[in-house]
C-alpha positions in Angstrom: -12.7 11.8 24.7 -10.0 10.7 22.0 -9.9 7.6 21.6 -5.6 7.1 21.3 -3.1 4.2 22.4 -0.3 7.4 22.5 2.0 7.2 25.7 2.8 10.4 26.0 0.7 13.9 25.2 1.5 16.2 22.4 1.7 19.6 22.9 0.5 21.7 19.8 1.1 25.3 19.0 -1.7 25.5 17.0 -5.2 25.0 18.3 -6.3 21.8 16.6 -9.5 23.1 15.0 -10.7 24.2 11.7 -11.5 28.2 11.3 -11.9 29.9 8.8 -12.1 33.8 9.3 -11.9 35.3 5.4 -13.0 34.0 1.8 -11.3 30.9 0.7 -8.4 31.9 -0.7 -8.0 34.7 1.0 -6.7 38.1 -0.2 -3.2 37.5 0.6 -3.5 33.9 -0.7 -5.1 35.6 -4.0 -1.9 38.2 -3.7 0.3 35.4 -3.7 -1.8 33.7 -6.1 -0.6 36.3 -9.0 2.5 36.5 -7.8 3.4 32.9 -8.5 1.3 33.0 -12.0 4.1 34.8 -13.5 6.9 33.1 -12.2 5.6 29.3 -11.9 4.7 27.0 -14.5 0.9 25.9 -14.8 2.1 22.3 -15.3 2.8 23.0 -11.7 -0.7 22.8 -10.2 -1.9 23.0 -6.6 -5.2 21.7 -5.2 -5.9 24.4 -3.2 -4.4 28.3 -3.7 -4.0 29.1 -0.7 -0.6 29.8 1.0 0.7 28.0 4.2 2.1 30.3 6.4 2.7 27.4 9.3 1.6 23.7 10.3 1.4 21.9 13.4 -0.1 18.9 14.1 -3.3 17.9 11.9 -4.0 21.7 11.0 -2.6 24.5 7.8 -3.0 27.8 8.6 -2.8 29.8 6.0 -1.9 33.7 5.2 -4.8 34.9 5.8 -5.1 33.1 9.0 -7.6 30.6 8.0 -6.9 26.6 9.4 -7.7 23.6 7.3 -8.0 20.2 9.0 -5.2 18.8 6.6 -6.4 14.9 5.0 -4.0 15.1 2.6 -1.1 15.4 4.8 1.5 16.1 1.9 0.1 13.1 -0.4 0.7 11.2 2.8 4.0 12.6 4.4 3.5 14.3 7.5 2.6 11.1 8.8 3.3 11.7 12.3 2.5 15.1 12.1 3.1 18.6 10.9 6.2 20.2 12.3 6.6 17.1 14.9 8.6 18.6 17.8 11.7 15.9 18.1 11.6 15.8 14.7 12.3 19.6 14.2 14.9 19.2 17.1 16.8 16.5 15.4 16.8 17.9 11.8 18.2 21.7 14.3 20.5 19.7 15.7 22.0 18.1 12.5 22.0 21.8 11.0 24.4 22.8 13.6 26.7 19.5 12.7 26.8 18.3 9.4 24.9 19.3 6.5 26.1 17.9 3.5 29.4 16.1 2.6 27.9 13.6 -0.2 27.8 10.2 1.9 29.7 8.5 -1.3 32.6 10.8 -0.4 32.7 10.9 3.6 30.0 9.0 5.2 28.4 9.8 8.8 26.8 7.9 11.5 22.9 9.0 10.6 22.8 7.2 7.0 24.1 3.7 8.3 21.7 4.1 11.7 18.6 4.5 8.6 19.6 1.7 7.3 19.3 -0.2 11.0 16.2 0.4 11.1 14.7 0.0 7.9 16.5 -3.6 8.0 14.4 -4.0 11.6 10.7 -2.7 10.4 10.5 -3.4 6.7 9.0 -7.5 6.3 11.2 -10.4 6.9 14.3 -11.3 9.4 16.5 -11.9 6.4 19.3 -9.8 6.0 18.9 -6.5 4.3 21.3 -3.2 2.9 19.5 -0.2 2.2 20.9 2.5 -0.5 18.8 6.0 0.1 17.8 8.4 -2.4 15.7 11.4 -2.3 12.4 11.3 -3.4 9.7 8.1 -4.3 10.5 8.2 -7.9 13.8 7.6 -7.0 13.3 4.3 -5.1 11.5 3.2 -7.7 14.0 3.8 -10.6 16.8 2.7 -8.6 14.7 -0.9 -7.2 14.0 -1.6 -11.2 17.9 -0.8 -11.7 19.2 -3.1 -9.1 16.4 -5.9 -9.9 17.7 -5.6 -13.3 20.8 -5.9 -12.5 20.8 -8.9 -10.2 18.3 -11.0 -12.7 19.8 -9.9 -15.9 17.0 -9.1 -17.4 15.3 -6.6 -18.8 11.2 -6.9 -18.5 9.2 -4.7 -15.5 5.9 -5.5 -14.8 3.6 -3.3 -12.4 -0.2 -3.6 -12.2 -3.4 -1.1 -13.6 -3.9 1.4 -11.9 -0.4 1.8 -10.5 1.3 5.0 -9.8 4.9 5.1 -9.7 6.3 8.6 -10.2 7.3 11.7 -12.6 10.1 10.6 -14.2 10.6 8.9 -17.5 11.1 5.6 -16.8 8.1 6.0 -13.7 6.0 7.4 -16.4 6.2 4.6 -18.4 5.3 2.6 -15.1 1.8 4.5 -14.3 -1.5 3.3 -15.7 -2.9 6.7 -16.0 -1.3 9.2 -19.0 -3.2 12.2 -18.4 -1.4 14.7 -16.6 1.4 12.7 -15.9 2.6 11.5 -19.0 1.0 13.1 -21.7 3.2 14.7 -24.6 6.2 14.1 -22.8 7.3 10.9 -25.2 9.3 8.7 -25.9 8.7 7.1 -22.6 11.0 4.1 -21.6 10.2 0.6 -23.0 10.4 -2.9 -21.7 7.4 -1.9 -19.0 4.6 -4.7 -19.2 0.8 -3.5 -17.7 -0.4 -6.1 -16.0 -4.2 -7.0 -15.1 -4.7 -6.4 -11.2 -7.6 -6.9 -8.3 -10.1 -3.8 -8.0 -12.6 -5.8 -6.1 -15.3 -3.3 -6.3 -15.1 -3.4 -9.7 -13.9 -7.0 -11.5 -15.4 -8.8 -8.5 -13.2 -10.9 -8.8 -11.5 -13.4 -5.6 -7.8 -13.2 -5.4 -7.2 -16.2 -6.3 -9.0 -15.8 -9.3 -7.4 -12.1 -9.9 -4.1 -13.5 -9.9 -4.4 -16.0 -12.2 -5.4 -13.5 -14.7 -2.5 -11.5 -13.4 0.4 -14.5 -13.8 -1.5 -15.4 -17.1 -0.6 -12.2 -18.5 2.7 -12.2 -17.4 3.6 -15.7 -18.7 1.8 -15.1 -21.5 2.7 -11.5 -22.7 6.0 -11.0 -21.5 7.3 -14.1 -20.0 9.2 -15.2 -17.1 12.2 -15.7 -18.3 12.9 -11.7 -19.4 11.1 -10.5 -16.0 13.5 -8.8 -13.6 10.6 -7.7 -11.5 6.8 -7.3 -10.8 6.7 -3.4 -9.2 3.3 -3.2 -6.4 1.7 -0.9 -4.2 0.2 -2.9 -1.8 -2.4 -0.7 -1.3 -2.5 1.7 -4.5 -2.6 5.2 -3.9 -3.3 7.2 -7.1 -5.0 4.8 -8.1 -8.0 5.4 -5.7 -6.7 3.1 -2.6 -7.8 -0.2 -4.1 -7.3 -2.8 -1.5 -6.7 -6.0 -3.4 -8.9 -9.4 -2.8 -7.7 -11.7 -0.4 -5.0 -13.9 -1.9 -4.2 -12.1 -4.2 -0.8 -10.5 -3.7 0.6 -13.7 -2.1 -0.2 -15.7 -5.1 2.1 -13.2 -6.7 4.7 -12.9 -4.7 4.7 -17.0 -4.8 4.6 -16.8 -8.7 7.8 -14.5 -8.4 9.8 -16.5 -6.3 9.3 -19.6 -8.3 10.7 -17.9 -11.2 13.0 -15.6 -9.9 11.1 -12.7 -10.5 12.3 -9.9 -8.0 9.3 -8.6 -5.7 9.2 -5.1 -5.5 7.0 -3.5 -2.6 6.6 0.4 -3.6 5.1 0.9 -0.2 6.1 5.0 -0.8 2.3 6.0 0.1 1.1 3.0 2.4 4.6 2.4 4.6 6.0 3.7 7.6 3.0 3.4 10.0 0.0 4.9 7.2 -2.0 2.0 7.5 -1.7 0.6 11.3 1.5 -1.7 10.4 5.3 -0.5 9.8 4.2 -1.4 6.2 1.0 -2.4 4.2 2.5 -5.7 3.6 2.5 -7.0 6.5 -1.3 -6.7 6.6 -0.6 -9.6 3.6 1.8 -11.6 4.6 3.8 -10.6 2.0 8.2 -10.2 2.4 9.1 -8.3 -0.8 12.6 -9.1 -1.8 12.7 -5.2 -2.0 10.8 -2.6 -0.8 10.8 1.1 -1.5 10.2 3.9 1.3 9.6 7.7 0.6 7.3 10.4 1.9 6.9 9.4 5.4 9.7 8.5 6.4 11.4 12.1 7.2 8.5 14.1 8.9 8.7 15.9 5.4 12.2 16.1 4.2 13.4 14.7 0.9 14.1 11.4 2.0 13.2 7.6 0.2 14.8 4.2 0.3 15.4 0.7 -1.2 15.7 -2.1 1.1 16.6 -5.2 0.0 17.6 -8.9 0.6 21.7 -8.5 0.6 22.2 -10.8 -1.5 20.2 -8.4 -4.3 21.0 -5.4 -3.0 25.0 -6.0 -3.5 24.3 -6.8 -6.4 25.5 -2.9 -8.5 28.8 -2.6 -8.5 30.6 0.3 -6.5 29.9 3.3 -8.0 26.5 2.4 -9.3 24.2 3.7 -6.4 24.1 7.1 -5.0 23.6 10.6 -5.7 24.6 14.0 -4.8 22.0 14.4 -2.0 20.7 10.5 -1.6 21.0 10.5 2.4 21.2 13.5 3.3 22.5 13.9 7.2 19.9 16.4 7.8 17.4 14.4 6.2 18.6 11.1 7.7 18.4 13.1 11.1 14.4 13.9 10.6 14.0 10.1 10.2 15.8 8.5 12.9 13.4 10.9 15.1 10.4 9.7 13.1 11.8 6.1 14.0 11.6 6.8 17.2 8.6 8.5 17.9 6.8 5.6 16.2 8.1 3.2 18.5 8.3 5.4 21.6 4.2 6.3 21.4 3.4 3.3 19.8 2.0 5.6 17.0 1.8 2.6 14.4 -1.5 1.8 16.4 -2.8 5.1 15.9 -3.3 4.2 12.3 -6.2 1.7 13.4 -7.9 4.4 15.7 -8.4 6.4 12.7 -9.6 3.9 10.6 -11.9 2.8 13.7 -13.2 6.8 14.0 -13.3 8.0 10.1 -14.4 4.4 8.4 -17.8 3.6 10.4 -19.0 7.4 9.7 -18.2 6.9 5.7 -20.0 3.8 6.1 -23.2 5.6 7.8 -22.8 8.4 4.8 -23.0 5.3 2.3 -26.1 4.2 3.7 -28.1 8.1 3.1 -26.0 8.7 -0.2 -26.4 6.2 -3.3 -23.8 8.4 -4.4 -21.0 6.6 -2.7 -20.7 3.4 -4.2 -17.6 2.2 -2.2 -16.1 3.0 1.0 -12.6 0.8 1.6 -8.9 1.2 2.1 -6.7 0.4 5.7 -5.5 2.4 8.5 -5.3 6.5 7.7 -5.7 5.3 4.2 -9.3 5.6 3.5 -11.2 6.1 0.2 -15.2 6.7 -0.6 -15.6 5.9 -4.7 -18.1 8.0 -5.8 -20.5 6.9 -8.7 -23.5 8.3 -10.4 -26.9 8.3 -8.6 -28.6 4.6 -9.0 -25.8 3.2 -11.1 -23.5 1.7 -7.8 -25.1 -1.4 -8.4 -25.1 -2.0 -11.7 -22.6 -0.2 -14.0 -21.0 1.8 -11.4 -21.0 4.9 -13.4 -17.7 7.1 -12.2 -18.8 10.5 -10.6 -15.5 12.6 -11.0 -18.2 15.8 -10.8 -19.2 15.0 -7.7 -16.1 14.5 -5.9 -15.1 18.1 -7.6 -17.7 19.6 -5.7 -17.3 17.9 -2.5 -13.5 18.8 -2.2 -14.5 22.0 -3.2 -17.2 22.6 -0.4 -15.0 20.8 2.1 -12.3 23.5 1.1 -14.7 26.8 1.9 -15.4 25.2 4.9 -11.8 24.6 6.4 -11.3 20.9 5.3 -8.4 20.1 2.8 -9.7 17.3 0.8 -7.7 15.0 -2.3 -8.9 13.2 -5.0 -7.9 10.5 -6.3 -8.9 7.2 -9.0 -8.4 6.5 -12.4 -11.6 8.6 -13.2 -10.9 11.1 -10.8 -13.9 9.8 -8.7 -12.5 8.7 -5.5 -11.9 10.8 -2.6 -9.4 9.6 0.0 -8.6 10.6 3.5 -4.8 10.6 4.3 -4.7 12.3 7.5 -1.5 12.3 9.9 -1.6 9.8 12.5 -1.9 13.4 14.6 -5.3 13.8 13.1 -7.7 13.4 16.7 -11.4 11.8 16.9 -12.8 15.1 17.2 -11.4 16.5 14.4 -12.8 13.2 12.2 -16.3 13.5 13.1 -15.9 17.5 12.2 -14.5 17.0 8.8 -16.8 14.5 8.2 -19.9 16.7 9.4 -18.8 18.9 6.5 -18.7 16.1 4.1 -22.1 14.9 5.1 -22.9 18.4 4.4 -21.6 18.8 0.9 -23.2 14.9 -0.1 -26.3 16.6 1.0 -26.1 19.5 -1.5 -25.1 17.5 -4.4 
């Protein structure tokens, strides 16, 4: 029986179970396939070609009628689900009322109630304003614009192994180049790359990890030109590195004592992912701001910053918005996210999952010296894979192996990401939907593929 703290039962319109019923992709995924090969870019990549013809729950079915248990759920938005019932409703409903009317022009109810309830769930009981965007990048540029512009100065510091975004100035804030920034120079300046804590790695303690962090900062760029220090509390990209104990509040300390604005880019880790409203809280951190995306909406372009008021008010009218920031649909999708979280007490779900799926990576570590580490928080999991005899000593990556074991997963109806600096770590983001059953299934096929390495 599933184990779940959910009040009320979902209904699903799609059995919750992996089958898969042709090749993998099948031929109308391999139609498709051609189709968009003339007509898409190939710096436009997918994973997996194969073409979603619906969602529900924890399970893609594609064209051909084949259904993936989905652990990627979006890169971590269809956090309560694919195609969530009251969220569809809501976003319906909105349809049938207001659209779009550019909340800069003529606002409406469903932007302000947002920022309600981000002010209630993100850290702290100060008081907060929220200004919403449209996608992650977004947030970020526009919580380095306002920390800029409350500080007056010019300096951003984020951490190795960060990933921020697409767009030029988020470019300049990821550790990694390749694909993401290469060849697409200049790349905005003033961005400092600051040591971090990879425990597994640097084995290092936090407190210890954050004194070469603050060293750096003091040293190469210097407090006095910081407007901020951008972190993922838990990084994403960078292979769900779960920092030392200590660590991040000896930042966030460092910050306040030199007014350094504290930037949580919780955009993979928030709204419920890893068993709290955000990953902070498992810290004890209260960013000054923090940045909310993919989740948030059931999977409409939504993202946020939320921010003490006092920094928040600090642009001038006019310097915030966009054309579709806040969309009433949009907004719609995640008042009904809001409230299914609360209503189901789904934010517990997050430690089910990691109670279900991180004991069984664990017992897979034990047969395979292939997995070096198993960590992360929640439904934000990671297994780091390394070469054969070399996880305790120099912890050789093994981005070959996690090629193949995404790839096995894939013929055998389980969607699979990678993730890591060296491609070598493979992460579980499941929705909070995702059920016991269909864990130990998924990882049944992954205990296959380790076995035919």
């Amino acid at each position: 029986m599933t184990d779940t703290v959910s009040t009320t039962a979902p209904v699903y319109t799609v059995p919750q179970e992996r089958r898969i019923v042709t090749a993998v992709p099948g031929p109308r995924s391999q139609e498709l396939h051609q189709r968009r090969q003339a007509v898409v870019p190939v710096g436009v990549s997918s994973a997996l070609p194969v073409y979603i013809a619906r969602a529900n729950g924890a399970i893609l079915v594609d064209v051909d009628g084949n259904q993936f248990v989905d652990f990627g759920a979006g890169i971590g938005v269809t956090t309560i689900g694919h195609t969530e019932s009251t969220v569809v409703a809501a976003a319906a409903d909105q349809l049938q009322d207001v659209i779009h009317t550019l909340f800069t022009i003529t606002p409406y109810e469903e932007y302000v109630r947002v920022a309600e309830l981000l002010a209630e769930h993100t850290p702290g009981d100060h008081a907060k304003k929220t200004v919403l965007v449209n996608s992650g990048a977004e947030a970020v540029e526009n919580g380095v614009k306002i920390a800029r512009k409350h500080t007056g100065r010019r300096a951003v510091a984020v951490l190795d192994h960060a990933y921020h975004g697409r767009t030029n100035l988020t470019m300049a804030m990821n550790y990694k180049a390749m694909p993401y920034a290469s060849g697409f120079g200049p790349l905005a300046g003033d961005v400092y790359h600051a040591p971090g804590s990879y425990p597994y790695r640097d084995g290092l303690s936090g407190e210890e990890a954050a004194a070469r962090t603050i060293g750096y900062l003091e040293k190469v760029v210097g407090a006095s030109d910081l407007a901020c220090l951008v972190v993922e509390p838990i990084q994403g990209e960078g292979g769900f590195m779960v920092p030392a104990d200590g660590f991040l509040p000896a930042l966030q300390e460092w910050c306040t004592a030199n007014g350094v604005v504290f930037i949580a880019d919780e955009i993979q880790s928030g709204m419920a992912r890893t068993g709290r409203f955000y990953a902070s809280e498992h810290f004890g951190l209260v960013p000054d701001l923090v940045l909310s995306a993919k989740g948030i909406a059931g999977g409409l372009p939504l993202a946020a910053v939320t921010g003490r008021a006092e920094i928040m008010d600090s642009a001038q009218p006019g310097g915030l918005g966009g054309t579709f920031g806040g969309n009433p649909v949009a907004a719609a999708a995640a008042i009904a996210v809001f409230e299914q979280l609360e209503k189901n007490d789904l934010v517990a779900e997050g430690a089910r999952i990691e109670r279900a799926l991180k004991p069984a990576l664990l017992e897979l570590q034990k047969k395979y010296d292939v997995i070096g580490d198993v960590r992360g928080i929640g439904a934000m999991i990671a297994i780091e894979l390394v070469q054969p005899g070399t996880g305790e000593t120099t912890k050789v990556p093994n981005p070959e192996a996690v090629a193949a074991i995404i790839a096995h997963a894939a013929q055998n109806g389980v969607l699979l990401l990678n993730a890591g600096t060296w491609g070598n770590v493979l992460r579980f983001l499941p929705s909070l939907a995702v059920s016991d059953e269909l864990i130990a299934d998924a990882v049944s096929v992954i205990d296959d593929a380790l076995a035919s390495l």
